[in-house]
C-alpha positions in Angstrom: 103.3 70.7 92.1 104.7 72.6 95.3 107.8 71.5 96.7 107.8 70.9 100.0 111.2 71.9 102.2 111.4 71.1 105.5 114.8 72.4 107.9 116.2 69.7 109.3 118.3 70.3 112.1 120.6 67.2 113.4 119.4 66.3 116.9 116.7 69.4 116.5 113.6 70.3 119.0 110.7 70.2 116.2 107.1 71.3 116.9 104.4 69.5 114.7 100.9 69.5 114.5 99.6 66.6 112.6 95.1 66.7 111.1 93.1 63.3 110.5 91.3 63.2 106.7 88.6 65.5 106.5 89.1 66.3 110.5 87.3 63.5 111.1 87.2 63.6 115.0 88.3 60.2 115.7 91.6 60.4 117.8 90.3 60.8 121.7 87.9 57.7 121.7 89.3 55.3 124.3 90.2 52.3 121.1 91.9 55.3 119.2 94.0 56.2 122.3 95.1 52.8 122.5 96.0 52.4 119.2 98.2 55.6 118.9 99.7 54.9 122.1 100.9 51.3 121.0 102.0 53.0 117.4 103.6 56.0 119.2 105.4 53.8 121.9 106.5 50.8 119.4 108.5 53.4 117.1 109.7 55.5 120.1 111.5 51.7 120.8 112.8 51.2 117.4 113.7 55.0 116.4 114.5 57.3 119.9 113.3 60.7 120.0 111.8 61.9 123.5 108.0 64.0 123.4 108.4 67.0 125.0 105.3 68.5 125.2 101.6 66.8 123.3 98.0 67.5 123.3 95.6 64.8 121.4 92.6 66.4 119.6 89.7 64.9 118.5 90.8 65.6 114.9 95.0 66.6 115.2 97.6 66.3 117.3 100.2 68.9 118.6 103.5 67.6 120.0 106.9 68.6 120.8 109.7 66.5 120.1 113.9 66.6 120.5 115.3 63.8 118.3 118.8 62.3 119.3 121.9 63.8 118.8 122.9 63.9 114.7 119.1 62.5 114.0 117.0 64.5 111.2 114.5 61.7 110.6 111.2 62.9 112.3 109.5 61.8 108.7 110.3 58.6 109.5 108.8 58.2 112.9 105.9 60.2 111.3 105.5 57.6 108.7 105.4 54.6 110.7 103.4 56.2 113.3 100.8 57.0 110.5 101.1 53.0 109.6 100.8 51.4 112.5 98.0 53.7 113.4 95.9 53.4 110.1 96.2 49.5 110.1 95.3 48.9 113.5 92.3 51.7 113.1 91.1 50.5 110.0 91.1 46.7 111.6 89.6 47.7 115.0 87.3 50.5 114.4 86.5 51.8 111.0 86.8 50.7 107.3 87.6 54.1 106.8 86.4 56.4 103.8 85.9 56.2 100.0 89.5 56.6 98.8 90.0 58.8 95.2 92.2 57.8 92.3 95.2 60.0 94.2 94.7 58.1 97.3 94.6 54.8 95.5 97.7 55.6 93.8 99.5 56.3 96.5 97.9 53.2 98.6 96.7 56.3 101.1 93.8 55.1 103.0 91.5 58.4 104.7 92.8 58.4 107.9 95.0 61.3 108.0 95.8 64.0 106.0 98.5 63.4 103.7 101.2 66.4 105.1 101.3 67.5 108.2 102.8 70.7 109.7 106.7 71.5 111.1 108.6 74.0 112.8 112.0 73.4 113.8 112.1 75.1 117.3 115.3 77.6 117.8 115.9 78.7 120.8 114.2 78.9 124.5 111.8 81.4 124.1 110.4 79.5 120.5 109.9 75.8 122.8 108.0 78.0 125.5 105.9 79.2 123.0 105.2 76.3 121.3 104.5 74.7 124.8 102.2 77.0 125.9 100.4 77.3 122.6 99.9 73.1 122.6 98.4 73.1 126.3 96.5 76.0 125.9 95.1 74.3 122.5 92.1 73.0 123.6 90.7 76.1 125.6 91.6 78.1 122.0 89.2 75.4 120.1 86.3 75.3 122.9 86.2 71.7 123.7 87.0 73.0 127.7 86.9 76.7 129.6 90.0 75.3 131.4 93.5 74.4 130.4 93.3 71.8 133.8 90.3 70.0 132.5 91.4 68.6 129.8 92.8 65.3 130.1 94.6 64.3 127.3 97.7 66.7 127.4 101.0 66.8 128.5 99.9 69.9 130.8 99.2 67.9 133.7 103.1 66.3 133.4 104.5 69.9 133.9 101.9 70.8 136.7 103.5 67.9 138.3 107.2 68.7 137.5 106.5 72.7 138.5 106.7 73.6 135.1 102.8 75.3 135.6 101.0 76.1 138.3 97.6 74.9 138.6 94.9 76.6 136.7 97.3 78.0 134.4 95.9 79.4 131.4 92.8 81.2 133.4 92.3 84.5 132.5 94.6 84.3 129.2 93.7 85.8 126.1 93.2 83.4 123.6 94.6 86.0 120.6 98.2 85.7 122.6 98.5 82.1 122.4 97.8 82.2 118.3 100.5 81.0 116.2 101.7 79.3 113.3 101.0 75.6 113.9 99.5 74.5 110.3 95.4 73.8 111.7 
């Protein structure tokens, strides 16, 4: 079996991208909001790291996120985001999917894919990347022509802030904002 490394970097900027089992599109219905709002909110309580940049998919989820100062434990917060998620989809919404022997075994139900993707972010120019590429995401997959129309993105947060102005994105080529991001 492969083994799996991951840099962890105390108090680190880590990008992730994180796929539902069998890209079932599930995760921009207004219950499934909800629910990962709640999960994502409740743990952000209990274990502190700030978001700095997400875009929900129907089937993944890009985010951004600086953990605290001396913190390395983004599995973690993963983990119980996962939980609280699954449990509360699987009791609100769906029984979920025929489990196999592996995800029995491992008391997995088929909600998300068991890994998920992570790049530890190094300097300014990586995070602006990484920004861009998560905002721009759902132009890149076709779900909307424009960066502005889609509404469940931290894009509109740095429109506010300056960060953007409107109707970034128009006129971009698709191929510059392709990277590594584990979809």
């Amino acid at each position: 079996m492969t083994n799996y490394r991951r840099l962890k970097q105390p108090g680190g900027t880590y990008f992730f991208t994180l796929v539902t089992f069998n890209r079932k599109p599930i995760l921009t219905s207004p219950i499934s909001r909800e629910i990962l709002r709640t999960a994502w909110k409740n743990v952000q309580l209990k274990h502190p790291f700030e978001t700095v940049a997400i875009c929900l998919m129907p089937d993944h989820i890009h985010t951004i996120w600086q953990l605290p100062e001396g913190d390395v434990n983004y599995s973690m917060r993963w983990n119980e985001i996962k939980r609280h998620f699954t449990r509360e989809y699987l009791r609100q919404v769906d029984v979920g999917d025929e489990r196999n022997e592996s995800r029995v075994k491992r008391r997995e139900q088929t909600v998300w894919q068991r890994r998920y993707w992570e790049h530890t972010l190094f300097d300014e120019d990586d995070l602006n990347t990484h920004i861009d590429y998560i905002h721009y995401n759902p132009v890149k997959h076709g779900l909307v022509e424009r960066v502005d129309d889609w509404a469940w993105s931290s894009y509109h947060r740095y429109v506010g802030m300056g960060m953007y102005p409107p109707g970034w994105g128009e006129g971009v080529d698709a191929r510059v904002m392709d990277i590594q991001a584990g979809e």
